[in-house]
C-alpha positions as CSV (number, residue, x, y, z in Angstrom):
1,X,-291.0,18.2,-55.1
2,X,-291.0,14.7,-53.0
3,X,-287.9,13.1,-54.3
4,X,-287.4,10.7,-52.1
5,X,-287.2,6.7,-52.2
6,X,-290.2,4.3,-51.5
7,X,-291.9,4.2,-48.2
8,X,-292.5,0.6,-47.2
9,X,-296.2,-0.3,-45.1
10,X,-295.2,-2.1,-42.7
11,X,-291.9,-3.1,-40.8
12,X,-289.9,-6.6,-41.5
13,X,-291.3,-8.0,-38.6
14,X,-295.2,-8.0,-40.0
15,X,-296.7,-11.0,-41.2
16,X,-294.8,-14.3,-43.2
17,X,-292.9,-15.2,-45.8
18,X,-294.3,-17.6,-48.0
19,X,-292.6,-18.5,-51.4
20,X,-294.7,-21.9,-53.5
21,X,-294.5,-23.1,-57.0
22,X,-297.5,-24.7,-58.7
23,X,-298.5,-25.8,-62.0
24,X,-300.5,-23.5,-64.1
25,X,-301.1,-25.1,-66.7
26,X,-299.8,-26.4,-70.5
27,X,-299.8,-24.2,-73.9
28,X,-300.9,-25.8,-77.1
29,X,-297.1,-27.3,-77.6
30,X,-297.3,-28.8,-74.3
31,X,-294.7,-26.4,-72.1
32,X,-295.7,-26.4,-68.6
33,X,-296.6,-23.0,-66.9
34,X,-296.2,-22.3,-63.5
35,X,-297.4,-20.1,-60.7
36,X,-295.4,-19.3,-57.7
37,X,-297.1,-17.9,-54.6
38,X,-295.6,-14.8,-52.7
39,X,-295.8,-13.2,-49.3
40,X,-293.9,-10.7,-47.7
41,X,-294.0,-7.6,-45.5
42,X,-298.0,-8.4,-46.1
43,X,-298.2,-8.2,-49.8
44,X,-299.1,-11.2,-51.4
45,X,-298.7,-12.1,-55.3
46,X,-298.8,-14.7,-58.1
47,X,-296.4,-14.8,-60.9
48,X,-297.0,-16.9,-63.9
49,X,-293.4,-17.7,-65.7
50,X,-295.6,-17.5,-69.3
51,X,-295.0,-13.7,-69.9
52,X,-294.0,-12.9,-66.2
53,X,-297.4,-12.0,-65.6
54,X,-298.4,-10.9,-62.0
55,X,-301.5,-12.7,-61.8
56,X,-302.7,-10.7,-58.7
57,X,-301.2,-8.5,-56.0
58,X,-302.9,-8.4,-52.3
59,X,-303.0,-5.4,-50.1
60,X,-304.9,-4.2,-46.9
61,X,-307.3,-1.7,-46.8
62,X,-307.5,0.7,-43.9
63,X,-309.3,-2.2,-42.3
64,X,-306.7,-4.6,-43.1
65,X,-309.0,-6.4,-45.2
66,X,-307.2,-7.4,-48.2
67,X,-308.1,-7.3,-52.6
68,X,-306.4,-8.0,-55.5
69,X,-305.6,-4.4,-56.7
70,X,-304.6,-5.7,-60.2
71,X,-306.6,-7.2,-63.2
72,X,-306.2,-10.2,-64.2
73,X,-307.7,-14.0,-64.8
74,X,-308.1,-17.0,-63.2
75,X,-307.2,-19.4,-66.8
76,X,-303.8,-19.5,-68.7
77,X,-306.3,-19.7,-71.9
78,X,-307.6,-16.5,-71.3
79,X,-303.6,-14.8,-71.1
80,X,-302.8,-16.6,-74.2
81,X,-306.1,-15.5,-76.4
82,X,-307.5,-12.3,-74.5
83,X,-305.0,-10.4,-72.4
84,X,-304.1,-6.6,-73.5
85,X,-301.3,-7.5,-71.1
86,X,-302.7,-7.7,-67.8
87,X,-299.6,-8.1,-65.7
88,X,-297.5,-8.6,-68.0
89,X,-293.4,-8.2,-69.1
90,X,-293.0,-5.7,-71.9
91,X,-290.3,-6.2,-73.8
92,X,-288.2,-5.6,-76.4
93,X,-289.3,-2.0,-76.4
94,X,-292.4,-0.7,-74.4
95,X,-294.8,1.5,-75.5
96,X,-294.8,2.6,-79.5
97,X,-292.3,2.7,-82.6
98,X,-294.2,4.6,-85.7
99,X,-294.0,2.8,-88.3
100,X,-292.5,-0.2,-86.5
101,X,-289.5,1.4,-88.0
102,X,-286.3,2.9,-86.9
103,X,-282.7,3.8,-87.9
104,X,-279.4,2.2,-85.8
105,X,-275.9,3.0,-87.1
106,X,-277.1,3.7,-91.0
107,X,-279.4,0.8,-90.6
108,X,-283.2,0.8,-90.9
109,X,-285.2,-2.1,-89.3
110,X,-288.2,-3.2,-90.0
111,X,-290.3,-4.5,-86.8
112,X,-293.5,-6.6,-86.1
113,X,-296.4,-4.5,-86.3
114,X,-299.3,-5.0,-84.3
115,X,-301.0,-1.3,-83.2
116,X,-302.4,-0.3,-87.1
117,X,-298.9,0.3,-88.5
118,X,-296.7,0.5,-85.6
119,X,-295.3,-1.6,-83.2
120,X,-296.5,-1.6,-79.8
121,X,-294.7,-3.5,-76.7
122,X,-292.4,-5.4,-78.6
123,X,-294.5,-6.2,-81.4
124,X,-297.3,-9.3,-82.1
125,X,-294.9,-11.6,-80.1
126,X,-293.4,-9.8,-77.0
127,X,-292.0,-10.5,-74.2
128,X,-295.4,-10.8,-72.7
129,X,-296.0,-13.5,-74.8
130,X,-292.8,-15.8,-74.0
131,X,-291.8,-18.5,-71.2
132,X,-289.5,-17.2,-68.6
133,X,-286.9,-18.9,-66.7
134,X,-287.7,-18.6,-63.0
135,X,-285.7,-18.7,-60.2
136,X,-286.9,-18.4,-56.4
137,X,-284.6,-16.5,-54.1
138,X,-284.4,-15.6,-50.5
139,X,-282.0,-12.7,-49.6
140,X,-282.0,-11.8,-45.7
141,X,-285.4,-10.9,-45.4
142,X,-286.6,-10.4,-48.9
143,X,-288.0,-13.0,-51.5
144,X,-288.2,-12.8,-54.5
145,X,-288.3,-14.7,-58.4
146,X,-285.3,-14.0,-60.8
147,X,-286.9,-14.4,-64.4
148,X,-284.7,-14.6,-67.5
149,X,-284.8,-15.2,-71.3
150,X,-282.7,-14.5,-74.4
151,X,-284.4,-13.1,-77.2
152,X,-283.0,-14.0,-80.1
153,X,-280.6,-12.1,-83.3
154,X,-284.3,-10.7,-85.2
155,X,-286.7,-12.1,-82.7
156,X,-289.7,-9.4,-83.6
157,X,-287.1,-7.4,-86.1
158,X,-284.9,-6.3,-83.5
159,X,-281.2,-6.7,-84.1
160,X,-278.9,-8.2,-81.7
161,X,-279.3,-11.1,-79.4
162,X,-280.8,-9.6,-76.1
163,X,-280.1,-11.6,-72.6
164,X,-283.1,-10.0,-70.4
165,X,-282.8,-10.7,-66.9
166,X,-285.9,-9.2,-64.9
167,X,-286.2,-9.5,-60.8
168,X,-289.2,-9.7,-58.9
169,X,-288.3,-9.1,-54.9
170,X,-291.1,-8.4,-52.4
171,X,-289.4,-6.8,-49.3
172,X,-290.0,-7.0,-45.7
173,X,-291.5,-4.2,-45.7
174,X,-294.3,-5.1,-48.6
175,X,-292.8,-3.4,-51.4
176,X,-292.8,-4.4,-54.7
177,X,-289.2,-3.8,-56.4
178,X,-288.7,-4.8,-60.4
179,X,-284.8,-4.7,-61.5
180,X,-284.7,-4.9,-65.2
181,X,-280.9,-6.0,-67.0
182,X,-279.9,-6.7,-70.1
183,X,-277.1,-7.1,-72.6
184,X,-277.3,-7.5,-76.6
185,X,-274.3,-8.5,-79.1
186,X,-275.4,-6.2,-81.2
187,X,-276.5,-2.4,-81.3
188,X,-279.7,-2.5,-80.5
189,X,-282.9,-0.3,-78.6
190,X,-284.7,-1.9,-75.5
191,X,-287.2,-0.5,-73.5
192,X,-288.9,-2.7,-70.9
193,X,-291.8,-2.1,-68.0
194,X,-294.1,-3.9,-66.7
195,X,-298.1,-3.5,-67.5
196,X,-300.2,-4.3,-64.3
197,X,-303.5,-2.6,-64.1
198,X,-304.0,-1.1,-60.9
199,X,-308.1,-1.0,-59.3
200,X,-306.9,0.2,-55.4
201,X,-310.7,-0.4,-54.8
202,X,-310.2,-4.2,-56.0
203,X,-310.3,-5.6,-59.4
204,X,-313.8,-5.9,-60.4
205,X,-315.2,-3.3,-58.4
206,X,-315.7,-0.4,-61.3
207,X,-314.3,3.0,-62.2
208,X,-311.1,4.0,-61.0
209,X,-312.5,8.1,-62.2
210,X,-311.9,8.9,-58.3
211,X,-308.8,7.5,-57.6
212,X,-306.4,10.3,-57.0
213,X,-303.1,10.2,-58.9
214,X,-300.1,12.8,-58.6
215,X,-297.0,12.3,-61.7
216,X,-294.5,15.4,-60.5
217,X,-293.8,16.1,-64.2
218,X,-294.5,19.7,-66.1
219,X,-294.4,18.5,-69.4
220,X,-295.8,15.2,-71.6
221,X,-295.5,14.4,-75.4
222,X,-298.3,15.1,-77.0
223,X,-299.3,12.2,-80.0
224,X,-300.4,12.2,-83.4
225,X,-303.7,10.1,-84.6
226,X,-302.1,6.8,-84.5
227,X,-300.4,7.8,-80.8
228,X,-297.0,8.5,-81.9
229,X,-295.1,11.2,-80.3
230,X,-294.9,14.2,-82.3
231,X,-291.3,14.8,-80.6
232,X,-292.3,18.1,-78.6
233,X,-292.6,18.4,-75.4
234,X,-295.7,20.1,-74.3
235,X,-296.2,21.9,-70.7
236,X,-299.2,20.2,-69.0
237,X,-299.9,23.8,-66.9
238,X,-303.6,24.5,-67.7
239,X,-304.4,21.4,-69.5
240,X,-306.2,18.1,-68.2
241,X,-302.9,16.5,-68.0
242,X,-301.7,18.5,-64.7
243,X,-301.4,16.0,-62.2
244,X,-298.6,17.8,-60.1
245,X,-301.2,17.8,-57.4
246,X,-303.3,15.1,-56.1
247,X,-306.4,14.9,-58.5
248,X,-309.4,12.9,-59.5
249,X,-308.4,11.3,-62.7
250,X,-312.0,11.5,-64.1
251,X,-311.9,15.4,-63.0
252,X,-311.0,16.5,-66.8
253,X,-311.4,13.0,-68.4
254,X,-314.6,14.4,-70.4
255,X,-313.6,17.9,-71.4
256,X,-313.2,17.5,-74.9
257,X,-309.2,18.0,-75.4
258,X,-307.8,16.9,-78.5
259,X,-305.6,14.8,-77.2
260,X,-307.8,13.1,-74.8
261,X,-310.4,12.8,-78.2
262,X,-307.8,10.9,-79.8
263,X,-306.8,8.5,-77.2
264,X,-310.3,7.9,-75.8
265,X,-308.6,9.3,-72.9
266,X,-305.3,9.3,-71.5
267,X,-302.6,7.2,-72.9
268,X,-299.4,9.5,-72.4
269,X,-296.1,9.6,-71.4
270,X,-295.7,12.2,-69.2
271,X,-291.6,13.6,-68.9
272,X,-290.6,13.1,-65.7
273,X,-289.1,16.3,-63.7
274,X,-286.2,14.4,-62.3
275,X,-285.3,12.7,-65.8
276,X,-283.1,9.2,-65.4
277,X,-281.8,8.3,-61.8
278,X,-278.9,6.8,-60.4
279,X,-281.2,5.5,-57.8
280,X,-285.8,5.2,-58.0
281,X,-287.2,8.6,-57.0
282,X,-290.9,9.1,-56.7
283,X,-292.7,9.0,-59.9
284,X,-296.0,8.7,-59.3
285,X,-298.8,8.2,-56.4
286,X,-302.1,6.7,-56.7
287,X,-304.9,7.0,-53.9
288,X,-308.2,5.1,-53.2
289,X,-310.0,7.6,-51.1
290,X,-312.8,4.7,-50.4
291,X,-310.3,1.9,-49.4
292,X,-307.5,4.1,-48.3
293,X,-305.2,2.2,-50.0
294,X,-301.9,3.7,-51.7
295,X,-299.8,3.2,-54.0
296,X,-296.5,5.1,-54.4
297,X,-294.0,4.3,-57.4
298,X,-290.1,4.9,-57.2
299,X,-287.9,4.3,-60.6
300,X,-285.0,5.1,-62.0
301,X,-286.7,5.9,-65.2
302,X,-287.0,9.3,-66.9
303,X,-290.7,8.8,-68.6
304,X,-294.4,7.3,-67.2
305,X,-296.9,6.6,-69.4
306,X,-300.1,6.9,-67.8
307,X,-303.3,4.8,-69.1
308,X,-306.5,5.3,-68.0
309,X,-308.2,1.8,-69.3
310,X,-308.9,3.4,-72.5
311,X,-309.5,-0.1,-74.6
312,X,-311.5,-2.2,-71.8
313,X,-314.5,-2.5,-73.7
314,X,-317.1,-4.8,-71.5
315,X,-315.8,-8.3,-73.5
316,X,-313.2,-9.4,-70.4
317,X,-314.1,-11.1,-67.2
318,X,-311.7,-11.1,-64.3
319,X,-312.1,-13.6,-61.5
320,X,-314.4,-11.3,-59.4
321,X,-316.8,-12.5,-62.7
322,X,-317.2,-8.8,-63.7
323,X,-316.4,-7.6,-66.8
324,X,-313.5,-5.3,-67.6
325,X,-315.4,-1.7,-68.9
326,X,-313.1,1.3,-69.9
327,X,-312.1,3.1,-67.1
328,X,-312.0,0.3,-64.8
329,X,-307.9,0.3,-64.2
330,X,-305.2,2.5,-65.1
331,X,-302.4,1.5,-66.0
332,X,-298.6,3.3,-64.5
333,X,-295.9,2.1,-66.7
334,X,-292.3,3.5,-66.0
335,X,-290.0,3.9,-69.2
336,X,-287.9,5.7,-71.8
337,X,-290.3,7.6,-74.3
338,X,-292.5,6.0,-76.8
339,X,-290.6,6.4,-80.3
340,X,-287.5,7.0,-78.7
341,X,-285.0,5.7,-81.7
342,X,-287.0,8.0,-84.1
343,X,-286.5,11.3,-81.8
344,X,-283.0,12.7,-81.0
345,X,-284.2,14.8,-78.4
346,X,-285.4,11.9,-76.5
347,X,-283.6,10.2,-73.8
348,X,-281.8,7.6,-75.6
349,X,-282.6,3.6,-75.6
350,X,-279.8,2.9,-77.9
351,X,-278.1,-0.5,-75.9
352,X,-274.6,-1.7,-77.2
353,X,-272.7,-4.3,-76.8
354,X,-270.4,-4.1,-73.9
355,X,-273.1,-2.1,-72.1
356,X,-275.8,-3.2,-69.8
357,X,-279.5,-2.0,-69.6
358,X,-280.2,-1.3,-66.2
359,X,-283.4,-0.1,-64.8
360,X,-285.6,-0.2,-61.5
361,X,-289.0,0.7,-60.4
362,X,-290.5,0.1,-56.5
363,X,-294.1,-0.2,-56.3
364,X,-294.9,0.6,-52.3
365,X,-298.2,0.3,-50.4
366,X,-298.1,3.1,-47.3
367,X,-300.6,3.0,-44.7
């Protein structure tokens, strides 16, 4: 198994670096959004500080003709009324809690629910729903954004005051790195990612059923109706959600597995081989056979929860000014398991004070 760090496209010496801040636009309350421009290693981005949305990401083809390989708009209105988190921060806790319940230190807490009854990504007002702090940087050859907010005691039902810090660096090489920190003064769960939906073919161009993805994990966690873990840990040998080898992800999207019936395809966490890392290891690689472009994730995290564009349902235009249909992205978010805090044979995302949450994914581009 390929365990090593990211591979970068290109060498520090490629392209520019380019680092801008723009205004956005204004919420309803009047608070000023902003967008900041980056280039590096020749990947380009835009960040929004309203929920640390990547707006787009640029790569080259095997042309060196570049697309925005993530979905998104071109309208703050459309983030605040429309998004299912296109780009987005998640935070407090990514992914589901059944129930919107759990149980700290002889405690139960009650959460936002938003997903039926449970809460999904932090509940109805997430992190993908606040206003960041944002900081440019330059570090040697790297730039980057350092994006910060303090979630307050109860914010969503969570307990505890949580100080998120969240960094954005694009290398010299073209990489993509997220750094993910936080503290609480009180016990408390957090589970963050980030919730870009990757097209390698360019957003707005259609199915992603023939992009090849590999996750090097033998085992996911199967989910109940409403998508909540039912705590085992099943072995994906001879099932549709084998992807230890390079395969079409629309290869076994249709064959009638109960699992796939109930999450109109897949929308699973799949239990990573090398479980939590000191440092990223490869988690996941994504392929574009028509563009030749890659994509090749490094984290430190022990969980991915792959998403194949399930709940696109025709109703979104991105700025391409084609609408969003199921099956158009996919969606590669590195974690800690859904439901975590209501499983004890789940890697733990119990955060006390004293203690600092500490997690990193790399997104990289190879050629």
């Amino acid at each position: 198994m390929d365990r090593s760090g990211p591979v970068g496209r290109r060498g520090p010496s490629h392209g520019r670096r380019h680092l801008v801040k723009e205004l956005f636009g204004k919420l309803a309350d009047g608070t000023e959004i902003h967008r900041w421009s980056l280039e590096n290693g020749g990947t380009r981005m835009k960040v929004l500080s309203y929920g640390g949305i990547v707006q787009s990401l640029e790569v080259p083809d095997r042309h060196g003709r570049y697309a925005n390989v993530s979905l998104g708009f071109d309208h703050l209105e459309d983030y605040v009324t429309s998004s299912p988190y296109f780009g987005a921060l998640i935070g407090r806790y990514g992914n589901r809690i059944g129930k919107g319940r759990f149980t700290l230190d002889g405690k139960t807490y009650q959460l936002s629910v938003d997903d039926g009854d449970n809460s999904l990504h932090g509940g109805e007002a997430g992190f993908d729903t606040v206003v960041w702090d944002v900081e440019p940087f330059e570090r040697g050859t790297d730039i980057g954004l350092r994006l910060s907010y303090t979630s307050p005691d109860g914010e969503m039902g969570y307990p505890g005051t949580l100080t998120a810090t969240v960094t954005y660096t694009l290398t010299a090489e073209g990489d993509w790195r997220i750094d993910y920190a936080a503290t609480t003064d009180t016990a408390t769960v957090v589970n963050l990612t980030n919730h870009v939906y990757w097209n390698l073919a360019g957003e707005g161009s259609g199915t992603i059923e023939h992009h090849e993805l590999t996750i090097p994990a033998a085992h996911f966690t199967p989910t109940d109706a409403g998508l909540i873990p039912t705590g085992e840990l099943a072995p994906v040998d001879g099932t549709p959600f084998d992807f230890r080898e390079p395969k079409p992800i629309g290869r076994d999207l249709r064959t009638g597995h109960p699992q796939l019936l109930a999450a109109k395809g897949y929308d699973h966490n799949w239990v990573l081989e090398k479980g939590i890392s000191a440092e990223p290891e490869h988690v996941a690689t994504l392929q574009d056979p028509a563009s030749g472009r890659t994509l090749r994730i490094a984290s430190t995290e022990p969980g991915l929860q792959f998403y194949s564009g399930n709940f696109l349902d025709g109703t979104l235009v991105g700025p391409a000014g084609r609408t969003y249909r199921q099956g158009d992205a996919v969606c590669l978010e590195t974690q800690h398991y859904p439901d975590s805090p209501n499983h004890e044979n789940f890697p733990s995302t119990v955060l006390r004070p004293g203690e600092t949450y500490r997690s990193t994914t790399v997104h990289s581009f190879p050629s």
